[in-house]
PQR file of N, CA, C, O and H, with PARSE charges and radii, in Angstrom:
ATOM      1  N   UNK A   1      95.793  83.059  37.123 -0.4000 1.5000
ATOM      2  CA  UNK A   1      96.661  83.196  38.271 -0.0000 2.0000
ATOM      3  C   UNK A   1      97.026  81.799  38.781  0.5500 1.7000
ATOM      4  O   UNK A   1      96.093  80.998  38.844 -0.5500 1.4000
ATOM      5  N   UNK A   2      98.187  81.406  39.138 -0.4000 1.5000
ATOM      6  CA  UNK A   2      98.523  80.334  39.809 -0.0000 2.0000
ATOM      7  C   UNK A   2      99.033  80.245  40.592  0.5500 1.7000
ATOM      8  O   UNK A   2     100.150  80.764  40.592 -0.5500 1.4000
ATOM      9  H   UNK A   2      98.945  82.057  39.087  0.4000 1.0000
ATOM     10  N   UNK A   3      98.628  79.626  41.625 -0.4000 1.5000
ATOM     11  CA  UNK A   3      98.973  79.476  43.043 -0.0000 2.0000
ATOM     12  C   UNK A   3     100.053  79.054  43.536  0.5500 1.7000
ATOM     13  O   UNK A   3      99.825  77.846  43.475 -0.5500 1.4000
ATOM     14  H   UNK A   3      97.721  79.205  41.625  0.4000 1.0000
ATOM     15  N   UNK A   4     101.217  79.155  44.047 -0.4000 1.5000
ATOM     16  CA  UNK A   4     102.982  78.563  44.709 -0.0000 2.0000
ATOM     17  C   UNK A   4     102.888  78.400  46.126  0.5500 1.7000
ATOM     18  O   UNK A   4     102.442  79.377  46.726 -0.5500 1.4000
ATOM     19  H   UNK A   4     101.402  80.137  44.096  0.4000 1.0000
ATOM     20  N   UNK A   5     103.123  77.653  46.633 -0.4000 1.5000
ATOM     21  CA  UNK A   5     103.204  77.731  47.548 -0.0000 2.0000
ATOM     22  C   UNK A   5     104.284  76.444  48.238  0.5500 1.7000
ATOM     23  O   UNK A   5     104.209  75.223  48.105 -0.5500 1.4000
ATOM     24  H   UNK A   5     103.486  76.858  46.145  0.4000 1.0000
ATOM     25  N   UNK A   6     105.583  77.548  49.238 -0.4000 1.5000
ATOM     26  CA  UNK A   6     106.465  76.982  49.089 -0.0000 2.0000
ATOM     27  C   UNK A   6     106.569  76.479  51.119  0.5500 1.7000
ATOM     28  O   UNK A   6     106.160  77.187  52.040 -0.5500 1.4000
ATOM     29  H   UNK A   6     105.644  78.540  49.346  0.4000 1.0000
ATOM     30  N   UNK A   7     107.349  74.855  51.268 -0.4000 1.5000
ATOM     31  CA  UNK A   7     106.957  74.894  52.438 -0.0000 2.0000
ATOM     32  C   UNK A   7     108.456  74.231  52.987  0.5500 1.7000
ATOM     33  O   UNK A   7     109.407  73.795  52.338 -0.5500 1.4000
ATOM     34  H   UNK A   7     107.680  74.279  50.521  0.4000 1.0000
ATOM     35  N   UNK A   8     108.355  74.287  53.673 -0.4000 1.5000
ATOM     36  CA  UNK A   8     109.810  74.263  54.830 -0.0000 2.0000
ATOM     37  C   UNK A   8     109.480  73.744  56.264  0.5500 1.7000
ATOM     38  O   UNK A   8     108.310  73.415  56.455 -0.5500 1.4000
ATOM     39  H   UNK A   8     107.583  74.641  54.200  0.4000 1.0000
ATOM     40  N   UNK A   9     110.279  73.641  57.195 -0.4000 1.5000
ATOM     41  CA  UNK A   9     109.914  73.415  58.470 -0.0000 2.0000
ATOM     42  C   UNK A   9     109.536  74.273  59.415  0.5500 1.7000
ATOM     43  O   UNK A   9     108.703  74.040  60.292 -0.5500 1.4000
ATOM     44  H   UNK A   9     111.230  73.908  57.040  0.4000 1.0000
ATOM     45  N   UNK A  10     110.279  75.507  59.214 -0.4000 1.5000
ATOM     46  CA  UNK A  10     109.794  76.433  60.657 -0.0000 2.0000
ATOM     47  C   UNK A  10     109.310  77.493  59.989  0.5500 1.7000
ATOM     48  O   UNK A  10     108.690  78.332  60.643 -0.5500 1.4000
ATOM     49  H   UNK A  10     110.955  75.696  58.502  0.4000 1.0000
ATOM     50  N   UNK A  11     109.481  77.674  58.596 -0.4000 1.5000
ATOM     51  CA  UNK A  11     108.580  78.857  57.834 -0.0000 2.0000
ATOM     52  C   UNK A  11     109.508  80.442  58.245  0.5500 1.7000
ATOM     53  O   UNK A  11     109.065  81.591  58.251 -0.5500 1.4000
ATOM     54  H   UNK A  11     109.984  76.992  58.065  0.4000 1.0000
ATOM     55  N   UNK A  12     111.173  79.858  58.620 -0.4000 1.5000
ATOM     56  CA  UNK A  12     111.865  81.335  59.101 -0.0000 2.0000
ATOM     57  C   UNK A  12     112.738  81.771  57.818  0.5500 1.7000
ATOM     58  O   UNK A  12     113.083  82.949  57.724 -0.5500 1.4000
ATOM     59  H   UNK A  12     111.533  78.925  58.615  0.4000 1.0000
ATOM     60  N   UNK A  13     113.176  80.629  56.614 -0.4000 1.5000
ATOM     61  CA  UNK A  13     113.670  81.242  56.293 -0.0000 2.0000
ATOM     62  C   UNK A  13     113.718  80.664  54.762  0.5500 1.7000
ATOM     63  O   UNK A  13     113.696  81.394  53.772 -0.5500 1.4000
ATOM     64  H   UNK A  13     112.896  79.672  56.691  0.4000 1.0000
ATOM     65  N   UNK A  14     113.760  79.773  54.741 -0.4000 1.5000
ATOM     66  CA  UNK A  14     113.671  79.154  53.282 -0.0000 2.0000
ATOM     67  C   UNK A  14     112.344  79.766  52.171  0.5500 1.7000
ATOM     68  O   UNK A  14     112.339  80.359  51.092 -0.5500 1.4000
ATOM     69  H   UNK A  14     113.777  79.180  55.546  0.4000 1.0000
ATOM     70  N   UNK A  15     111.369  79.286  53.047 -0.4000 1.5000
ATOM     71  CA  UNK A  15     110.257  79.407  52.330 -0.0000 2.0000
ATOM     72  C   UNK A  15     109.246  80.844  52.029  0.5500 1.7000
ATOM     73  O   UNK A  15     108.528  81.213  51.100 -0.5500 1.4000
ATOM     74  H   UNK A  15     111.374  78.804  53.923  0.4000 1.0000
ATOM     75  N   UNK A  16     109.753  81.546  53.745 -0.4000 1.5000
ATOM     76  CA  UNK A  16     109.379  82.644  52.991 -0.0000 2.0000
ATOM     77  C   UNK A  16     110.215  83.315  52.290  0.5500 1.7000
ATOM     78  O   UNK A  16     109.683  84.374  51.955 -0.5500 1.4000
ATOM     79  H   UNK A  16     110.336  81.245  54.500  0.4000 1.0000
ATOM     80  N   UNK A  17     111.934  83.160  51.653 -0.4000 1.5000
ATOM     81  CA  UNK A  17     112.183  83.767  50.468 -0.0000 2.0000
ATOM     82  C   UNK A  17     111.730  83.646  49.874  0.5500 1.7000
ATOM     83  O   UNK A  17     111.146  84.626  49.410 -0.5500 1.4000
ATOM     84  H   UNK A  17     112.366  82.299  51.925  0.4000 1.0000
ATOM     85  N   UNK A  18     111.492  82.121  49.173 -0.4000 1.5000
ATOM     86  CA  UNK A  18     110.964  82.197  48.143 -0.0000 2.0000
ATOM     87  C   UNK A  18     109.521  82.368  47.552  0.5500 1.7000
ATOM     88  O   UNK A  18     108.959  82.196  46.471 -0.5500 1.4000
ATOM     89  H   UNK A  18     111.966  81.325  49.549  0.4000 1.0000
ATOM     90  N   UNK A  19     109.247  82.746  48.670 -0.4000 1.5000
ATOM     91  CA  UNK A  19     107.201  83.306  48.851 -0.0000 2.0000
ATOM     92  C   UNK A  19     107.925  84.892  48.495  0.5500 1.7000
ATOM     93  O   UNK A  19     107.257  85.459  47.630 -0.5500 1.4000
ATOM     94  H   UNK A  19     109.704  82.886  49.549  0.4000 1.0000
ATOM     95  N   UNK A  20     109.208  85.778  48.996 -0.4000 1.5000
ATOM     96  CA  UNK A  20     108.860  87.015  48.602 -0.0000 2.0000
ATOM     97  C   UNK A  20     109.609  87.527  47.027  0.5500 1.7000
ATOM     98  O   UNK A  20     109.533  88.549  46.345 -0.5500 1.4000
ATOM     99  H   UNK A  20     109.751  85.318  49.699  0.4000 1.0000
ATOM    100  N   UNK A  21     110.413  86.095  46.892 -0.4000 1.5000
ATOM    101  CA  UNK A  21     111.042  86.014  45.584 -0.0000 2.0000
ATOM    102  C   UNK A  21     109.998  86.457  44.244  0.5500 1.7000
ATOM    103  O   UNK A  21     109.897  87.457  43.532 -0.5500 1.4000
ATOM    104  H   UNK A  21     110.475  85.265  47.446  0.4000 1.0000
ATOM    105  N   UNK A  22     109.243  85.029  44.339 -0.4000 1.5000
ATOM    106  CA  UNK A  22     108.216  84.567  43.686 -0.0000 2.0000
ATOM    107  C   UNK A  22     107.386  85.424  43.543  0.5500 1.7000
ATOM    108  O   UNK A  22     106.925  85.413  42.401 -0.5500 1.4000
ATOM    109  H   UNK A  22     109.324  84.217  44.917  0.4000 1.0000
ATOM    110  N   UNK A  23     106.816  86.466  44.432 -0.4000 1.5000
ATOM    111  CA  UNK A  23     105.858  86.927  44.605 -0.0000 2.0000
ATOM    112  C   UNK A  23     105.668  88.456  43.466  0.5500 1.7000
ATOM    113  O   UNK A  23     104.834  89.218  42.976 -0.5500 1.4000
ATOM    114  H   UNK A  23     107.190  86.474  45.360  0.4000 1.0000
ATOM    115  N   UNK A  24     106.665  88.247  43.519 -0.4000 1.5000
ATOM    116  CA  UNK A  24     106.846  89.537  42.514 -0.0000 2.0000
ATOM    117  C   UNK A  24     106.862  88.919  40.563  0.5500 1.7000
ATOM    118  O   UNK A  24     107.044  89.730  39.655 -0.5500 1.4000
ATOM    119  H   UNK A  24     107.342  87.628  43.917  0.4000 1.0000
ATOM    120  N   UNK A  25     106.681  87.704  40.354 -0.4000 1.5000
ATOM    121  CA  UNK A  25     106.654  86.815  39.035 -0.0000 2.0000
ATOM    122  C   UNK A  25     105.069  87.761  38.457  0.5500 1.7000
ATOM    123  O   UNK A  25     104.393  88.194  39.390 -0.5500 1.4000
ATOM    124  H   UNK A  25     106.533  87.045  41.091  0.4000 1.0000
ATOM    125  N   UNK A  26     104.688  87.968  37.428 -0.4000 1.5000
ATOM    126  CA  UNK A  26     103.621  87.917  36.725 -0.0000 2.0000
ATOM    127  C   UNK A  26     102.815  86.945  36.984  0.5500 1.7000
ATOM    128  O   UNK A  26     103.305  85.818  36.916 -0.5500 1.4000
ATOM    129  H   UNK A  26     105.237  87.616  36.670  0.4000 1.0000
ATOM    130  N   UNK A  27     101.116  87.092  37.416 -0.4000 1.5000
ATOM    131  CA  UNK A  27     100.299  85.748  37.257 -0.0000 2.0000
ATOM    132  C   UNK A  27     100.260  84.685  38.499  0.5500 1.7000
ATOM    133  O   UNK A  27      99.486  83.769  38.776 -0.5500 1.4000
ATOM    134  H   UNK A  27     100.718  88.008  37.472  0.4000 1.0000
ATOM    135  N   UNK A  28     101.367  85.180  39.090 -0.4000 1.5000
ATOM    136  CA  UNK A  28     101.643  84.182  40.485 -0.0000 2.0000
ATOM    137  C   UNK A  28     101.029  84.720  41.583  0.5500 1.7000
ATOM    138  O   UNK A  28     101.089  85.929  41.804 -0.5500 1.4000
ATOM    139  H   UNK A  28     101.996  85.924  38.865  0.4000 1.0000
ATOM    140  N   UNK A  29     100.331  83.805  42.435 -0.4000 1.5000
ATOM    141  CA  UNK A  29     100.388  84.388  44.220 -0.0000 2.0000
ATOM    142  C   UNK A  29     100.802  83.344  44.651  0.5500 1.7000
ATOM    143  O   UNK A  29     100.602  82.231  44.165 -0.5500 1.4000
ATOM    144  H   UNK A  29     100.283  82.822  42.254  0.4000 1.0000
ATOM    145  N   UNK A  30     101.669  83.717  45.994 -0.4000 1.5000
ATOM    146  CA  UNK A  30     102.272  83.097  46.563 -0.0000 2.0000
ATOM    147  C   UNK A  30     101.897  82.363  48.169  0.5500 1.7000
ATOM    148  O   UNK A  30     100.797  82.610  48.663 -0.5500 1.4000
ATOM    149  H   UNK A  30     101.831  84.621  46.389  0.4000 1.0000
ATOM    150  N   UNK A  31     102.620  81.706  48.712 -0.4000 1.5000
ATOM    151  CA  UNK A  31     102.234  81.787  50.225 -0.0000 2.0000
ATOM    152  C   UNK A  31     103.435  80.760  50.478  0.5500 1.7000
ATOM    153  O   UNK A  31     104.220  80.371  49.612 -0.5500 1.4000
ATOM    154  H   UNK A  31     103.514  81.505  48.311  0.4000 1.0000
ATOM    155  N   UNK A  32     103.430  80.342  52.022 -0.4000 1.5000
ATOM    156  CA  UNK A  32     104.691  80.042  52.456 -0.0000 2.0000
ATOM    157  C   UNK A  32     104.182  79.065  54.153  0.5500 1.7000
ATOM    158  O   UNK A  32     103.214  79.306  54.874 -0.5500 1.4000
ATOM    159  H   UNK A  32     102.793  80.658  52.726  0.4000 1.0000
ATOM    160  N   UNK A  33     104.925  78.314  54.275 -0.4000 1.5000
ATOM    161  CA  UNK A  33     104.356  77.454  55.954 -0.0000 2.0000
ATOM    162  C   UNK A  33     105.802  76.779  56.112  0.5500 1.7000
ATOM    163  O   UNK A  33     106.782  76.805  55.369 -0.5500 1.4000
ATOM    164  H   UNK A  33     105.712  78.118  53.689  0.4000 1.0000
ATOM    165  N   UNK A  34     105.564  76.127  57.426 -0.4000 1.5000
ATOM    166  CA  UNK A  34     106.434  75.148  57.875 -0.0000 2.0000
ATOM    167  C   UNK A  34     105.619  74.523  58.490  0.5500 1.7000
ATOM    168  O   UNK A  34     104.538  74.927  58.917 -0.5500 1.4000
ATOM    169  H   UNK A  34     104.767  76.106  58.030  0.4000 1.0000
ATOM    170  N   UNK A  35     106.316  72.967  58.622 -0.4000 1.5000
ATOM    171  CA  UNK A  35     105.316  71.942  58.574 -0.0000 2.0000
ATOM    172  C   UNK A  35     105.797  71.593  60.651  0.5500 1.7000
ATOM    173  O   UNK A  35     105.033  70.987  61.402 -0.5500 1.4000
ATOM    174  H   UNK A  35     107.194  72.639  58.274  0.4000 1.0000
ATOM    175  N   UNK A  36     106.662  71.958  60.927 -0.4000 1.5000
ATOM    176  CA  UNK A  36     107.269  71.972  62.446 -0.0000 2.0000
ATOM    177  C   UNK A  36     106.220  72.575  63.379  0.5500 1.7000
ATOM    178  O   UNK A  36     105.595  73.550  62.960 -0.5500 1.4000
ATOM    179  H   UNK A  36     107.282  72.451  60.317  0.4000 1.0000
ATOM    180  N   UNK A  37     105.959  72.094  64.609 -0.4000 1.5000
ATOM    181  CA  UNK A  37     104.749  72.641  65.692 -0.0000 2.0000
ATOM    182  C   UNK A  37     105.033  73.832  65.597  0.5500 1.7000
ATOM    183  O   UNK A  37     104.046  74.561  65.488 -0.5500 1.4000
ATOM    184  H   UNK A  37     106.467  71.302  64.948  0.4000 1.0000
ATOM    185  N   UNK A  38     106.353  74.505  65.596 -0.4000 1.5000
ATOM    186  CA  UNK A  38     106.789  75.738  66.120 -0.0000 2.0000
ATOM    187  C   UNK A  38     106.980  76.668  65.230  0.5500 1.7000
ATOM    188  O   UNK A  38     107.405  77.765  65.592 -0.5500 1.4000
ATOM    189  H   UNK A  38     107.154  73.913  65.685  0.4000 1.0000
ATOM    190  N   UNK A  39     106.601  76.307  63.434 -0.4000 1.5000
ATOM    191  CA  UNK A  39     106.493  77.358  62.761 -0.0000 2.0000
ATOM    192  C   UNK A  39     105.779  78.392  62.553  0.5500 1.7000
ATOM    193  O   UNK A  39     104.550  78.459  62.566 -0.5500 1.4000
ATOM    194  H   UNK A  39     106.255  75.416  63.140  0.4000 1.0000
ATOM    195  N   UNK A  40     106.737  79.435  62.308 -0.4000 1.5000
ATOM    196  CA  UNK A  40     106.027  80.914  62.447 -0.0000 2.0000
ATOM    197  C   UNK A  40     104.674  80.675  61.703  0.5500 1.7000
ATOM    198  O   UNK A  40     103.721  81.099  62.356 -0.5500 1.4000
ATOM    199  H   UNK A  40     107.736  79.381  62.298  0.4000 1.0000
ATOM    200  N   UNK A  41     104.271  79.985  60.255 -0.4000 1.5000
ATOM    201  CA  UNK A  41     103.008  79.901  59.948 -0.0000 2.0000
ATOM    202  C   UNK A  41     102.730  78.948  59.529  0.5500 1.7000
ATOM    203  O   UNK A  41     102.953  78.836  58.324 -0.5500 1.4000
ATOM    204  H   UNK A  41     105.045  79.640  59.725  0.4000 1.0000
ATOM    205  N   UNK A  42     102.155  77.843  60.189 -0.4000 1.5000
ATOM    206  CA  UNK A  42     101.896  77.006  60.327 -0.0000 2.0000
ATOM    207  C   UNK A  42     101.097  76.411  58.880  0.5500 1.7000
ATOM    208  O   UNK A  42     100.220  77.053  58.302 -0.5500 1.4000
ATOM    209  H   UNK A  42     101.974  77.934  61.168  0.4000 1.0000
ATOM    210  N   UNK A  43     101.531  75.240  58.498 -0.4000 1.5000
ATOM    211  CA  UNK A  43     100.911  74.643  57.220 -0.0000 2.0000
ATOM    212  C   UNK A  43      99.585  74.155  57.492  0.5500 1.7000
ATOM    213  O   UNK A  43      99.269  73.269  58.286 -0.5500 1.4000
ATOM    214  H   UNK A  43     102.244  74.719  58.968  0.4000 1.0000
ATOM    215  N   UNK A  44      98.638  75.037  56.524 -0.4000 1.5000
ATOM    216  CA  UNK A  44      97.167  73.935  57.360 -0.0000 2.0000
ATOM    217  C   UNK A  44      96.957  73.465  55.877  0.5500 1.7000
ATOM    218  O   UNK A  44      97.649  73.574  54.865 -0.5500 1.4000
ATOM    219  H   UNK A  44      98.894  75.757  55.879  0.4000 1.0000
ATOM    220  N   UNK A  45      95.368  72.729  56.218 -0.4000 1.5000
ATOM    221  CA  UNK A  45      94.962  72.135  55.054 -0.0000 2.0000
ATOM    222  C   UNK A  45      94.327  72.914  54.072  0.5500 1.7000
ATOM    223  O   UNK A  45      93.965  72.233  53.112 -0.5500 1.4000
ATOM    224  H   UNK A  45      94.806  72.640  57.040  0.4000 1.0000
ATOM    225  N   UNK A  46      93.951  74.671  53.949 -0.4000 1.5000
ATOM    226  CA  UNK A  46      93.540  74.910  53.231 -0.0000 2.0000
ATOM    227  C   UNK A  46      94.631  75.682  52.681  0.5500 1.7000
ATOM    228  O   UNK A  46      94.201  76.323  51.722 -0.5500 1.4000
ATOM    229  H   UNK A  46      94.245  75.224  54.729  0.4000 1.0000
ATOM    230  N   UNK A  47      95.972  75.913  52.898 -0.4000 1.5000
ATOM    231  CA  UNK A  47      97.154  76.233  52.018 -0.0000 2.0000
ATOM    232  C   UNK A  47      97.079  74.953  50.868  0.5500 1.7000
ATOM    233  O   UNK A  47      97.038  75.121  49.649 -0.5500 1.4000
ATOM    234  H   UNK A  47      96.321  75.393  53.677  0.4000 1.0000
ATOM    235  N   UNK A  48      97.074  73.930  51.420 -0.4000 1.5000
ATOM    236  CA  UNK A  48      97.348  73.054  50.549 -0.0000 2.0000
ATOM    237  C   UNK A  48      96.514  72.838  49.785  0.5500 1.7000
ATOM    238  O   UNK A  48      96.994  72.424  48.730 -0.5500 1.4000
ATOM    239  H   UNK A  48      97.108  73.793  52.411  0.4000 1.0000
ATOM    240  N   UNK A  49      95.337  72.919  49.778 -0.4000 1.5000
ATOM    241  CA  UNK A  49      94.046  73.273  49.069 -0.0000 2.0000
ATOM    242  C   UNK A  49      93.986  74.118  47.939  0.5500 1.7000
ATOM    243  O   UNK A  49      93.667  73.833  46.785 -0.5500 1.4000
ATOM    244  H   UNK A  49      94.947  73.255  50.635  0.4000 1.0000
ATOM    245  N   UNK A  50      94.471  75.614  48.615 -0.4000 1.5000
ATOM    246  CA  UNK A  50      94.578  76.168  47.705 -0.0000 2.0000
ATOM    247  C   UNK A  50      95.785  76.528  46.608  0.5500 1.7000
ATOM    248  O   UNK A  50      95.698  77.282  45.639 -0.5500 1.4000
ATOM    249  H   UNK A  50      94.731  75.845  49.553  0.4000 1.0000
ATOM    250  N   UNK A  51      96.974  75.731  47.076 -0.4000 1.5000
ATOM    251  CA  UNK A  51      97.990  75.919  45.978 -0.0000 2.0000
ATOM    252  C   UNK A  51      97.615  75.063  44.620  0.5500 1.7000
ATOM    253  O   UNK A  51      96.621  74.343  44.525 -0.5500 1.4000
ATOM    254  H   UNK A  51      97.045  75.118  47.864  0.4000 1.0000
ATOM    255  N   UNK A  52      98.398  75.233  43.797 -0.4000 1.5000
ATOM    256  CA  UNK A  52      98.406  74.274  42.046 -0.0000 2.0000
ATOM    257  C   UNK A  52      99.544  73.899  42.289  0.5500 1.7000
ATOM    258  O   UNK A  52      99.658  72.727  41.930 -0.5500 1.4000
ATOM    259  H   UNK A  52      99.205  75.818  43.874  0.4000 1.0000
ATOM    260  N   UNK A  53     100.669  74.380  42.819 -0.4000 1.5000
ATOM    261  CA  UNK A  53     101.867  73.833  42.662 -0.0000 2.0000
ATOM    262  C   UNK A  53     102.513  74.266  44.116  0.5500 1.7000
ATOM    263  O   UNK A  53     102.722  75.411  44.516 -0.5500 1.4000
ATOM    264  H   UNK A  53     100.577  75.332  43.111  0.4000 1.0000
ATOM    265  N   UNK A  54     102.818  72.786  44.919 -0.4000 1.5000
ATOM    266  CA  UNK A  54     104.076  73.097  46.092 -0.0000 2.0000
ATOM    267  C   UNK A  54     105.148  72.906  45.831  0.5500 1.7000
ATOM    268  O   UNK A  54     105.378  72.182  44.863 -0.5500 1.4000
ATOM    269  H   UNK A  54     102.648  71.855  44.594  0.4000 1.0000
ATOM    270  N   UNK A  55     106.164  73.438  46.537 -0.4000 1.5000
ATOM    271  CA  UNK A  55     107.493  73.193  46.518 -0.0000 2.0000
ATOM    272  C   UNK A  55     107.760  73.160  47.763  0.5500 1.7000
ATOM    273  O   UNK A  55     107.139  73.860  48.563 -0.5500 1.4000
ATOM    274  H   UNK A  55     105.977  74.026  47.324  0.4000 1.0000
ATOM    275  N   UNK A  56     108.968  72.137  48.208 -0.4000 1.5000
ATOM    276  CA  UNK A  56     108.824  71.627  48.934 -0.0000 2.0000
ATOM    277  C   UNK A  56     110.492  71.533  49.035  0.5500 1.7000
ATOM    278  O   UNK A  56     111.179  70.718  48.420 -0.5500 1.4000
ATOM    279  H   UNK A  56     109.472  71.568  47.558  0.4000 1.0000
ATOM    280  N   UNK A  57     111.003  72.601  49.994 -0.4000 1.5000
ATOM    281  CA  UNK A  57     112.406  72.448  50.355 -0.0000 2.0000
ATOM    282  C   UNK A  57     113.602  71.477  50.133  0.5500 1.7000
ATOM    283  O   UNK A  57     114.683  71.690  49.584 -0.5500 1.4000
ATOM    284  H   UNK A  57     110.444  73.264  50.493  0.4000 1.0000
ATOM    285  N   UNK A  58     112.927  69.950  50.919 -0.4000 1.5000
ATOM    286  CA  UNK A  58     113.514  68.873  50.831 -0.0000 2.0000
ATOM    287  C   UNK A  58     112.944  67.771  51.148  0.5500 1.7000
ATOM    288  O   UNK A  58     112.000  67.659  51.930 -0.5500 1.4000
ATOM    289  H   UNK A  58     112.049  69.778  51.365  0.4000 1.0000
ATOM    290  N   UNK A  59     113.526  66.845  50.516 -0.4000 1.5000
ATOM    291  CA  UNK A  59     112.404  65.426  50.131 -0.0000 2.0000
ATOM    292  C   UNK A  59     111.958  65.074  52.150  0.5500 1.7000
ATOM    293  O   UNK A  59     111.132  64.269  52.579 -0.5500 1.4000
ATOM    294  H   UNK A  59     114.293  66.936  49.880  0.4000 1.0000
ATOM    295  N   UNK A  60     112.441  65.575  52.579 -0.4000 1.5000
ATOM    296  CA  UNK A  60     111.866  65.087  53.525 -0.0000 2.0000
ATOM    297  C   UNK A  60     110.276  65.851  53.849  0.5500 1.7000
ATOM    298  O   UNK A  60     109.314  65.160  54.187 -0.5500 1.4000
ATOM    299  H   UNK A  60     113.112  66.229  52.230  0.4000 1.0000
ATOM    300  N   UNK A  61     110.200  67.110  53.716 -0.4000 1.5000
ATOM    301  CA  UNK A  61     109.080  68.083  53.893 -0.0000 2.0000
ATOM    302  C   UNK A  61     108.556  67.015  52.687  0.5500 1.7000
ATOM    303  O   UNK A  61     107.587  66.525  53.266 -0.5500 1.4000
ATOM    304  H   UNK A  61     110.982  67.671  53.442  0.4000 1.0000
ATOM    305  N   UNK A  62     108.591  66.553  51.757 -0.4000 1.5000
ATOM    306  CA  UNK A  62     107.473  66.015  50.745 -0.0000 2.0000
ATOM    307  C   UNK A  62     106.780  64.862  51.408  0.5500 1.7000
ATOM    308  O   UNK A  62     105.565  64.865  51.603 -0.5500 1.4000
ATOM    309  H   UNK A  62     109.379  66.951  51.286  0.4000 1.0000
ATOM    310  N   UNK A  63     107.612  63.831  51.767 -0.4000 1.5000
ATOM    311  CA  UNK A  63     107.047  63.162  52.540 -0.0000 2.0000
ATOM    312  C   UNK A  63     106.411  63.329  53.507  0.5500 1.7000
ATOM    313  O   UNK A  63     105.341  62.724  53.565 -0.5500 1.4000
ATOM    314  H   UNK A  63     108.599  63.829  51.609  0.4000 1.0000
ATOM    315  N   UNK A  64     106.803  64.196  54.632 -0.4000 1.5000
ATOM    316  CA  UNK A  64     105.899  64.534  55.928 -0.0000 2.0000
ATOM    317  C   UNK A  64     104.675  65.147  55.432  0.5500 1.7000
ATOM    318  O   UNK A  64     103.755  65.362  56.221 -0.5500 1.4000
ATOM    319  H   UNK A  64     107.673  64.687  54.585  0.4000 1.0000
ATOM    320  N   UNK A  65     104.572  65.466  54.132 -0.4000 1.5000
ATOM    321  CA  UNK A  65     103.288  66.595  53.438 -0.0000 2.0000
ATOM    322  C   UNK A  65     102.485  65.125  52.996  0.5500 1.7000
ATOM    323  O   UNK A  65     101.264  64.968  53.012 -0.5500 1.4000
ATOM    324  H   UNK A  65     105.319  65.292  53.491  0.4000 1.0000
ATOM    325  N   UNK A  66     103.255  64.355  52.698 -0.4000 1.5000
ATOM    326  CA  UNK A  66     102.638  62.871  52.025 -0.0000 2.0000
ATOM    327  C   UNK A  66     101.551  62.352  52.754  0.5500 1.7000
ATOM    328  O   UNK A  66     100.340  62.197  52.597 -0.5500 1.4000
ATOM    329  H   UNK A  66     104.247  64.483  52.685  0.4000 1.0000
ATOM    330  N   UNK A  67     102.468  62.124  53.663 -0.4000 1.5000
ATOM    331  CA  UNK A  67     101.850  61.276  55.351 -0.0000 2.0000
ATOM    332  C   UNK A  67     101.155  61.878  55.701  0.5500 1.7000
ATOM    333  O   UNK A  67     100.324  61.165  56.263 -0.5500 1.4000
ATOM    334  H   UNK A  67     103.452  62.250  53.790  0.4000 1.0000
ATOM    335  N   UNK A  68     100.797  63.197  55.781 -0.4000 1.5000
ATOM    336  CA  UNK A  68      99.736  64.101  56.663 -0.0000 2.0000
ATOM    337  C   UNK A  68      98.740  63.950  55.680  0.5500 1.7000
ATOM    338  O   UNK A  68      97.645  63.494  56.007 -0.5500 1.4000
ATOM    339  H   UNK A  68     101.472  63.777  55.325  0.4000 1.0000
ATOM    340  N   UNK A  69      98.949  64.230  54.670 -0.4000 1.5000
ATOM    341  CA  UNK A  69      97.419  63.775  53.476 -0.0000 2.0000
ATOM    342  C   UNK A  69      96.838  62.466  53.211  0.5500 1.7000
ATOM    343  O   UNK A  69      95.732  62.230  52.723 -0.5500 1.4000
ATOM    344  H   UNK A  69      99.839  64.600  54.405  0.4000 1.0000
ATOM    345  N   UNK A  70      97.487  61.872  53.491 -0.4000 1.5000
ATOM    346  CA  UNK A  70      97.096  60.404  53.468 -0.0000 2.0000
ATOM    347  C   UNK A  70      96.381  59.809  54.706  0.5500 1.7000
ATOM    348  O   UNK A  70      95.900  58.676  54.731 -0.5500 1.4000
ATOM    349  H   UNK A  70      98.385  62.063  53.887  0.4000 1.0000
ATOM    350  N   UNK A  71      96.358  60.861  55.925 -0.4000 1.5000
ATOM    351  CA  UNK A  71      95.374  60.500  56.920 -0.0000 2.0000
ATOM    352  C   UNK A  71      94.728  61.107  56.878  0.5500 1.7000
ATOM    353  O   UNK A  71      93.836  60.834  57.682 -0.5500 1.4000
ATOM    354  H   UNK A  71      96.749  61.781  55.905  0.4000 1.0000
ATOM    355  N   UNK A  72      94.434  62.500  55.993 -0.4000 1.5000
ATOM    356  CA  UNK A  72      93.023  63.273  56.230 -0.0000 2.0000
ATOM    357  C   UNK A  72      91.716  62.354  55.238  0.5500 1.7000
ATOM    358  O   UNK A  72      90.548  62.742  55.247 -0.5500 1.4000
ATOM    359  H   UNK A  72      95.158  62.723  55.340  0.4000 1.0000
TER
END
C-alpha cells in the first residue's frame, strides 16, 4: 500500500479532489491538508510522516512544507 498525500492551502478544494480522485486507485490510501491556519484539515506532522509520496499543489506549498521541516 502506498501512501498520497496531497496538500494545498485551505484543504477546500484542490486537495481534497485529489484525495477523493486518488482514493479510489488500487494499493493507494490517501489523505489531504492545507498548510493555511484556517484549513479545514490542518497539515500536521504525522500526515507527513505518514505519506511516501506528497504532492504538493504549487511550488509555493513545497516550500512552506520545506521551511516547516527544517525547523522541526
Amino acid at each position: 500500500m502506498t501512501n498520497l498525500f496531497f496538500l494545498c492551502s485551505r484543504n477546500r478544494l484542490r486537495s481534497p479532489t485529489a484525495e477523493q480522485v486518488f482514493a479510489a486507485w488500487p494499493g493507494v490510501e490517501t489523505a489531504s491538508a492545507g498548510l493555511a491556519p484556517d484549513a479545514d484539515e490542518p497539515c500536521t506532522d504525522e500526515l507527513v510522516e505518514w505519506a511516501e509520496i506528497i504532492f504538493a499543489m504549487e511550488r509555493a506549498h513545497r516550500t512552506r512544507l520545506q521551511k516547516r521541516l527544517k525547523k522541526a
